[in-house]
C-alpha positions as CSV (number, residue, x, y, z in Angstrom):
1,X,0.0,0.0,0.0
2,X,1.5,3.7,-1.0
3,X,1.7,6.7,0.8
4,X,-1.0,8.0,-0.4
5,X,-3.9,5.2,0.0
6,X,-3.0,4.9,3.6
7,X,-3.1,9.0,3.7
8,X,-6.5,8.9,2.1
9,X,-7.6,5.8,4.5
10,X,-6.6,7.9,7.6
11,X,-8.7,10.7,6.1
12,X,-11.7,8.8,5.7
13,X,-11.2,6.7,8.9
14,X,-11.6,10.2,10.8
15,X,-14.5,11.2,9.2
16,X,-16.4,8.0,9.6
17,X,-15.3,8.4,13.6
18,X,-16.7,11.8,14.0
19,X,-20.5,11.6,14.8
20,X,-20.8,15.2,12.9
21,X,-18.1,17.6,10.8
22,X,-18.8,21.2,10.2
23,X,-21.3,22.2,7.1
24,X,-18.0,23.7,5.5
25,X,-16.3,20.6,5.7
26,X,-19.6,18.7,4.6
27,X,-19.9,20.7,1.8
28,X,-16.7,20.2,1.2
29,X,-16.7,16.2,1.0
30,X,-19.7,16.8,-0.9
31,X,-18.4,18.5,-3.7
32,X,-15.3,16.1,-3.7
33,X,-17.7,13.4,-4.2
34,X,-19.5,14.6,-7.3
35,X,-16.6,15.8,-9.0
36,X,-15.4,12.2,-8.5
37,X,-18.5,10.5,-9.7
38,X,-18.4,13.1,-12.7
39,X,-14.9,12.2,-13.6
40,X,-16.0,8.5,-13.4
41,X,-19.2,8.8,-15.8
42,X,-16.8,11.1,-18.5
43,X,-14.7,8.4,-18.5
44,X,-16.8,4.9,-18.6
45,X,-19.0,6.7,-21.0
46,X,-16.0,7.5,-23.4
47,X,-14.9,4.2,-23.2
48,X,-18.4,2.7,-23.8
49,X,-18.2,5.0,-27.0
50,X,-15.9,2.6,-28.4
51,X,-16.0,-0.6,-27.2
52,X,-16.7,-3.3,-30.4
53,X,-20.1,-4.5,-31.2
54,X,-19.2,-8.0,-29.7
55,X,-18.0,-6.7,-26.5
56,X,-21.4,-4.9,-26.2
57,X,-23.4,-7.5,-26.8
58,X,-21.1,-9.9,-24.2
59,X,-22.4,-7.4,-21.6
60,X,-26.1,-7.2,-22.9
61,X,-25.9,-3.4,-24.6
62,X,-27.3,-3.1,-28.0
63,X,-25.1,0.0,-30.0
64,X,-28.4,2.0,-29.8
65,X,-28.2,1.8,-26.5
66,X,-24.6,2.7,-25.6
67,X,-24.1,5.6,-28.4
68,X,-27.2,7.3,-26.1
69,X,-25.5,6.4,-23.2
70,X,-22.3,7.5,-24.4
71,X,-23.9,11.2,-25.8
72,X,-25.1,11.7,-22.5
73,X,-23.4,15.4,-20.5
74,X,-21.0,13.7,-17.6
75,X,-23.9,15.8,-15.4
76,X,-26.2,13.4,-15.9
77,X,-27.2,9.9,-14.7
């Protein structure tokens, strides 16, 4: 494990032992979390864009369906 996952796991281990953080800091996590699930959708959704038609239909997507999936703003679910 690097530096930086145990950092992070500290981070979150406090959090999680805190009954209540400040609305700052809630906002905070908040916004960290959306950008991150933003990030997350750009990316799955640009690599849905060109998977082959047999990987597609090995996960049960028709091309209809992932080319609308794939147009779709990172925004949205």
């Amino acid at each position: 494990m690097d530096h930086n996952t145990t950092y992070r796991q500290d981070r979150i281990a406090f959090l999680n032992a805190h009954a209540s953080i400040p609305a700052v800091a809630e906002f905070a996590v908040f916004v960290a979390v959306t950008l991150t699930q933003w990030s997350e959708r750009r990316k799955m959704r640009a690599a849905l864009r060109h998977l082959p038609d047999h990987i597609l239909k090995d996960i049960g997507v028709i091309k209809a369906k992932a080319e609308t999936e794939a147009e779709k703003p990172f925004w949205r679910h």
